[in-house]
N, C-alpha and C positions, 0 to 999 in steps of 0.2 A: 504494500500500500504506500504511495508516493502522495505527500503533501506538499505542494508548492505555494508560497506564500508570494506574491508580490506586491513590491512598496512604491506607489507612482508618488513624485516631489515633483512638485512646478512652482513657477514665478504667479503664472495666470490661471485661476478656472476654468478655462473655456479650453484652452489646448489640454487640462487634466481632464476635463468632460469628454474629450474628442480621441484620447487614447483610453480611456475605459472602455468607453464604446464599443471602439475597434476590438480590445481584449474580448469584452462579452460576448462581441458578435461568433467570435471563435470557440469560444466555450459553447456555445447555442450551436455553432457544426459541429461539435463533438459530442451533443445530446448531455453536456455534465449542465444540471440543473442545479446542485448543490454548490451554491458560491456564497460563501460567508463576506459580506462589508463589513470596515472598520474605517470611520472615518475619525482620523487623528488631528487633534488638534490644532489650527493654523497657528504658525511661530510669527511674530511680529520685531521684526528688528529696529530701531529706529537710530540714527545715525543723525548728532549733530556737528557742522563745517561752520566753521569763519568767513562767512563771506568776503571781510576785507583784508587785504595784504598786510594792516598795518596790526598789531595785536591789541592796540588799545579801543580799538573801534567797538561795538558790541554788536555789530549786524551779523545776526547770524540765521544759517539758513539749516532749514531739519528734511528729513528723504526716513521714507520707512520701507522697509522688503517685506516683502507680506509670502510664506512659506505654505504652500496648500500639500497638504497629504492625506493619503488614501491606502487602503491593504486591503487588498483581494487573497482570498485560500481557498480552493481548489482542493479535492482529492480525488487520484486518480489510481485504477489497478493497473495499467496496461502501461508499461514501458513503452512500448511504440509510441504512445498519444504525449507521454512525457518529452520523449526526443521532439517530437512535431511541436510541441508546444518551443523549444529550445529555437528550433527552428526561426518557428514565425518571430520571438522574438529580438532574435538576432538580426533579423534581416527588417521586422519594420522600421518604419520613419518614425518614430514620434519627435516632434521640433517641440526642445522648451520643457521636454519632460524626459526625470529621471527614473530608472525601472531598475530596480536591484533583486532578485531571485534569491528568494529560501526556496531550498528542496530539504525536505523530513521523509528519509526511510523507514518506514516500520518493518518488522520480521516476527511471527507467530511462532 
């Protein structure tokens, strides 16, 4: 029994919506119905700069990175559908989105 966990990280929502998608639509060719969500918490960084060259100034300017994340789990019996899954991830596009792979063996 193969558990694969994946953790999608982006900058934007909308490219993290647009590579879920793609993943489920695959999950949905494979007939695996059992897919557990976990939506983890957004990181919020916030970052302030000196606007002016000179240090006495007090203009100062603030920028925040806003961290969206997601983890999909899967379980699957068939070794084949594990590779195929390696596969399509390997080779799709997602732009702006990061994809890190847990695989969990079990043995009876």
């Amino acid at each position: 029994m193969y558990t694969i966990d994946l953790d999608l990280k982006s900058f934007e929502r909308e490219n993290l919506k647009k590579t879920e998608n793609c993943i489920l639509s695959l999950f949905e060719f494979l007939n695996k119905n059992e897919i557990k969500y976990k939506t983890n918490p957004k990181k919020c960084k916030k970052i302030t700069v000196l606007r002016s060259p000179h240090i006495d100034k007090k203009s100062r300017e603030h920028f925040q990175l806003l961290t969206f994340k997601r983890t999909l789990s899967i379980s699957l019996s068939d070794k084949n559908s594990v590779f195929f899954i390696f596969d399509f991830l390997k080779n799709m596009k997602s732009i702006g989105v990061e994809i890190t792979i847990y695989v969990n063996f079990l043995t009876y």
